[in-house]
Structure formats: C-alpha cells, structure tokens
N, C-alpha and C positions, 0 to 999 in steps of 0.2 A: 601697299606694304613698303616700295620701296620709298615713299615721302615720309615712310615714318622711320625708318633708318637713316634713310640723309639727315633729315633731323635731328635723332639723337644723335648722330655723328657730327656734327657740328656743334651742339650744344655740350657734347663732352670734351671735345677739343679745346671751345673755350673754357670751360671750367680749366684743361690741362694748363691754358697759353695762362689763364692767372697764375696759375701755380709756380709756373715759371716767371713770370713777371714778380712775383712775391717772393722766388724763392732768390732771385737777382737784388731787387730793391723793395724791401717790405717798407710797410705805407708805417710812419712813427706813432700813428693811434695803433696799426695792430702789435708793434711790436713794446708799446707801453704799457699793453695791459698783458700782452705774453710773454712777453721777455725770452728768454732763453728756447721755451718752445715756438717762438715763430717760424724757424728755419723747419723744423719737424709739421707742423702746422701745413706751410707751403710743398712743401715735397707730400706730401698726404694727398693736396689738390689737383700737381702735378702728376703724381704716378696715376690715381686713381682716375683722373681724368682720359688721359690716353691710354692706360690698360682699358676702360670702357668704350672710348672712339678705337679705338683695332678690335674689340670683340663686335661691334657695328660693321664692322669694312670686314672681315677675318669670318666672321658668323662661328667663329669661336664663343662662346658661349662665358663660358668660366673667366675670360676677363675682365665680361660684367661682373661678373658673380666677385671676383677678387676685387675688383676696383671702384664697384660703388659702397662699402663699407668706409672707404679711406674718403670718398666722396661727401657723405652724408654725415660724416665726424667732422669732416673739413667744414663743410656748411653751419654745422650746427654752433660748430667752437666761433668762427665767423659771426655769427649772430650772438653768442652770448656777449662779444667782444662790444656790437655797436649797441646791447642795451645795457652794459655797464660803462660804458664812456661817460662822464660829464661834462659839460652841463648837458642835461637832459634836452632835448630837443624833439617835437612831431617824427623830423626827416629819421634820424638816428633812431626811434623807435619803429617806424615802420620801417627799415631797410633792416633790423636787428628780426622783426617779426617775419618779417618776409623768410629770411634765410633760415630761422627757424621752422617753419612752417612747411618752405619747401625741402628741409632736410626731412622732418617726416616723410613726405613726399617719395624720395630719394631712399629711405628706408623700407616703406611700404613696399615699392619696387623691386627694392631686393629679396624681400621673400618672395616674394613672386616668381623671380627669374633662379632664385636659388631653389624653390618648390619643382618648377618646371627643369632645371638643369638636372637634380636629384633623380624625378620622374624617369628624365630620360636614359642616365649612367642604368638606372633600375633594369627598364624597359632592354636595354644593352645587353644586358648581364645575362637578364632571363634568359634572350634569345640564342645567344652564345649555350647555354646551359642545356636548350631544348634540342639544337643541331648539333651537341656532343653528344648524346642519347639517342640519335638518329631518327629524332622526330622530324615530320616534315611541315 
C-alpha cells in the first residue's frame, strides 16, 4: 500500500512541477493554439497536481477528490492541443492520444475516489446520528 502512495505521490507532484514550469514559461505550440487560456490551463496542472500529492502525504482524501478534476481537464486540453498542431506528425499524434487517453484514465479514478470519499462522509454521519440516539 505504501508503494502505491509513494507512487501516486510523485506522479502528481510532477504533473504539479509541469504546471508550474508552464505556468513560468509556456511552451509557443501550447500557447498558440490557446492563447489567452494557457496561463488558466497551467495553474489547473499546478494546483490540481499538488492538491492530489498532499491528499497522498496528508491521506486527506478530498484533495484527490478536488484536484484530480483540474488534473484530467488539464491532460485532456493538453492532448487536444498536440492533435490539432500542424503539420501532422506520428510523434504529435501519439503524445496527443496518450494524454487523451490517460485523462480518461485520471477521470475514471475520480469517480472512484469521489464514490469512496462520498461512502465515507455517509458512513460518518450515520454513526454520529446512531451515538446521539444512544445506540451502542
């Protein structure tokens, strides 16, 4: 369990360190086909990044829950970006599929953790509701 934490905690950190890297110096293919939204784009990557690596470190829960939305929109805008560049290239299509692909990915996950987050807030409530009743 815990190699799968270190894990995602690293792998969201650098999603974040891109974010901040983009949101410092955006790359002139993303900021040519987004223009205006790249800065919003970049801070998406950024926040959603390290709210997700502190709910890994934190086991706060609801960081994932908050931060992989901005993640998975970041990924996917990211990917629409490298298959609408021209000229068309192999590389540029698979790095555009990739990121589509793995935002589903990053999507999927999130209902997940937001079913299970949900679950739990429930599971909470009950119990609170059952020891003011003076159940045991």
């Amino acid at each position: 369990m815990i190699v799968w934490r270190i894990a995602r905690t690293v792998g969201y950190t650098g999603i974040g360190v891109v974010g901040s890297v983009m949101v410092a110096r955006p790359s002139e293919m993303v900021e040519g086909q987004m223009g205006w939204m790249t800065p919003i784009w970049a801070t998406m990557l950024l926040v959603g990044g390290l709210s997700c690596a502190w709910a890994m470190v934190s086991r706060v829960w609801a960081g994932e829950t908050l931060g992989l939305p901005l993640v998975f929109t970041g990924l996917f805008m990211w990917g629409c970006v490298y298959l609408r560049v021209a000229p068309f290239t192999t590389g540029r299509f698979a790095i555009g599929t990739i990121l589509l692909c793995f935002s589903v990915l990053v999507f999927a996950h999130w209902r997940e953790v937001y079913k299970f987050v949900d679950e739990s807030i429930s599971a909470r409530l009950y119990e609170k509701k059952r020891l003011a009743h003076g159940e045991q």
